[in-house]
C-alpha positions as CSV (number, residue, x, y, z in Angstrom):
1,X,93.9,98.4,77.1
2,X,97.2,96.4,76.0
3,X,100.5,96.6,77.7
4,X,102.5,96.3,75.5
5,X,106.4,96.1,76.0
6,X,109.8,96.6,74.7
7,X,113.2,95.8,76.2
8,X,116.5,96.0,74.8
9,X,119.3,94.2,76.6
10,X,122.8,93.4,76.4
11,X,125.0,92.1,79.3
12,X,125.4,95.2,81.3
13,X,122.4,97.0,81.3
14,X,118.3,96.9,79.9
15,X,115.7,99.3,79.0
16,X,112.1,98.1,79.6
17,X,109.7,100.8,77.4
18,X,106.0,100.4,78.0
19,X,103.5,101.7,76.0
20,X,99.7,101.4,77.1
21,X,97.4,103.4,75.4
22,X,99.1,106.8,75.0
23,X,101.3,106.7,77.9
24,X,104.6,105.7,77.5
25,X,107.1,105.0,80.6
26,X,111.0,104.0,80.5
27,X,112.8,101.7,83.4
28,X,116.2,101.0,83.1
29,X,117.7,97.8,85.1
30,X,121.7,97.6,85.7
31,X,123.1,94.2,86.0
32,X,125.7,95.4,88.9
33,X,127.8,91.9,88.8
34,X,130.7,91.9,91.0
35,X,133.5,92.3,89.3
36,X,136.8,89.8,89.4
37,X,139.2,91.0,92.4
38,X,142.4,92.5,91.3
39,X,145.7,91.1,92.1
40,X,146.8,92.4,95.0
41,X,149.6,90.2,95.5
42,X,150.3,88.6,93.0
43,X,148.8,85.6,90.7
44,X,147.7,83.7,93.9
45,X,144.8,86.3,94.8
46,X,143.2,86.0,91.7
47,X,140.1,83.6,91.8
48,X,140.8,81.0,89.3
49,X,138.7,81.6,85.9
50,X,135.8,79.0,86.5
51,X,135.2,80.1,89.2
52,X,134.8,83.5,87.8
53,X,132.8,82.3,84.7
54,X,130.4,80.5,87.1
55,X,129.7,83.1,89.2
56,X,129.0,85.6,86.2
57,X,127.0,83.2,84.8
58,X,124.7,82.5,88.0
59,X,124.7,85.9,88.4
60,X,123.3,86.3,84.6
61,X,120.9,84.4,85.7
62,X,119.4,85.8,88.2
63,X,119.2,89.8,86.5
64,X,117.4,87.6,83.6
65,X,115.1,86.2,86.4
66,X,114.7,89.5,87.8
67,X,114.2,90.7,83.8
68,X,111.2,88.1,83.2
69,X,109.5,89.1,86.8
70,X,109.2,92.8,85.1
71,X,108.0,91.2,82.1
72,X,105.0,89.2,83.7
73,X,102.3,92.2,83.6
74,X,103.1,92.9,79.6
75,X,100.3,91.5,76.4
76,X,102.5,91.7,74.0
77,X,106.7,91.5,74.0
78,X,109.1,92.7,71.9
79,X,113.1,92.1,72.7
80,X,116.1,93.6,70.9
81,X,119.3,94.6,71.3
82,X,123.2,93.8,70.2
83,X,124.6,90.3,70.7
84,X,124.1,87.2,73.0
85,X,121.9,88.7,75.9
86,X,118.5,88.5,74.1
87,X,118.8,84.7,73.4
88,X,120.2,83.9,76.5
89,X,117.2,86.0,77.9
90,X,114.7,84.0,76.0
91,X,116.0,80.7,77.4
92,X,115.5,82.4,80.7
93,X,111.9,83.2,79.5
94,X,111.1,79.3,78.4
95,X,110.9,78.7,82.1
96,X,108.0,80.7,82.3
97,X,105.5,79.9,80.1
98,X,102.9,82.0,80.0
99,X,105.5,84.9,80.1
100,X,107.1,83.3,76.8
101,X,104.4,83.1,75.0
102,X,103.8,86.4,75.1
103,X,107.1,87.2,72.8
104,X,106.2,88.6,69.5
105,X,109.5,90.1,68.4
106,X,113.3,89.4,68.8
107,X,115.3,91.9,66.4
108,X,119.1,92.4,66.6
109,X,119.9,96.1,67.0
110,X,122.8,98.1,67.8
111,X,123.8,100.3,70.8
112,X,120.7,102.9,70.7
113,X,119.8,106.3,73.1
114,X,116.9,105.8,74.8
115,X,114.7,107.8,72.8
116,X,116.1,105.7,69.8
117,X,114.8,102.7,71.6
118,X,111.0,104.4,72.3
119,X,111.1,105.3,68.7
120,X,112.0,101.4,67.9
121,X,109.3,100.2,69.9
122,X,106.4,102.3,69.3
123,X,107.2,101.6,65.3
124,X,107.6,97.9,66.0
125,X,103.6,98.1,67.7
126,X,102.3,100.6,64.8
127,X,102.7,104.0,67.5
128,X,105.6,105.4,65.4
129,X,103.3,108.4,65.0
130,X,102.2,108.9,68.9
131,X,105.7,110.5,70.3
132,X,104.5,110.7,74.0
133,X,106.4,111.9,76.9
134,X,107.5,109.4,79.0
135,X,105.8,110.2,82.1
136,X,109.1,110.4,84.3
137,X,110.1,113.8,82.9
138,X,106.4,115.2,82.8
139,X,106.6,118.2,84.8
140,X,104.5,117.8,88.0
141,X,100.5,118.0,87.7
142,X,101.2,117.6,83.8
């Protein structure tokens, strides 16, 4: 049975949706970057701005690393979302193959709910017809 997979991403957060057979399951991953210290006291606390930039960037890269690891089970992958994060994702991805060539799909979208993006991805792989329950809010022995 494909695994097939769907993840929309910007910079601050992404939604992997799964769909295998008729079971459907939604993880969300936070990119909890430290954030610049505030001036305290004055201009001289602040770390200068490449310094910033580099560490946002390194840590970019390792939430896109972390972002391909959870991709490495999937058949079939679909990525969407608003902005930069998707291409900067799939340069992350060309360093791994046999996880890139699994990419069938890279669509621009907006800011979506999450059953927006379920709906999005089940279309996108011909399911727009199975609405499943994800299996996180099944109630128990459902």
């Amino acid at each position: 049975m494909e695994k097939n997979v769907g993840l929309w991403v910007d910079h601050n957060k992404a939604y992997l949706i799964t769909l295998k057979g008729e079971r459907e399951t939604r993880t969300r991953f936070d990119a909890d970057f430290d954030k610049e210290r505030t001036a305290s006291y004055g201009s001289a606390d602040r770390l200068p701005e490449k310094k910033v930039e580099r560490r946002r960037m390194n840590q970019l890269k390792g939430w896109y690393g972390e972002l391909v690891r959870a991709l490495t089970s999937a058949d079939r992958i679909y990525i969407f979302g608003p902005g930069k994060a998707k291409n900067e994702l799939l340069i992350a991805l060309e360093e791994e193959e046999e996880v890139a060539s699994k990419v069938v799909g890279v669509d621009p979208a907006d800011a979506m709910t999450e059953n927006q993006m379920a709906a999005k991805v089940r279309s996108f792989y011909g399911n727009a017809d199975k609405s499943g329950i994800p299996d996180y809010r099944r109630p128990p022995g459902a």
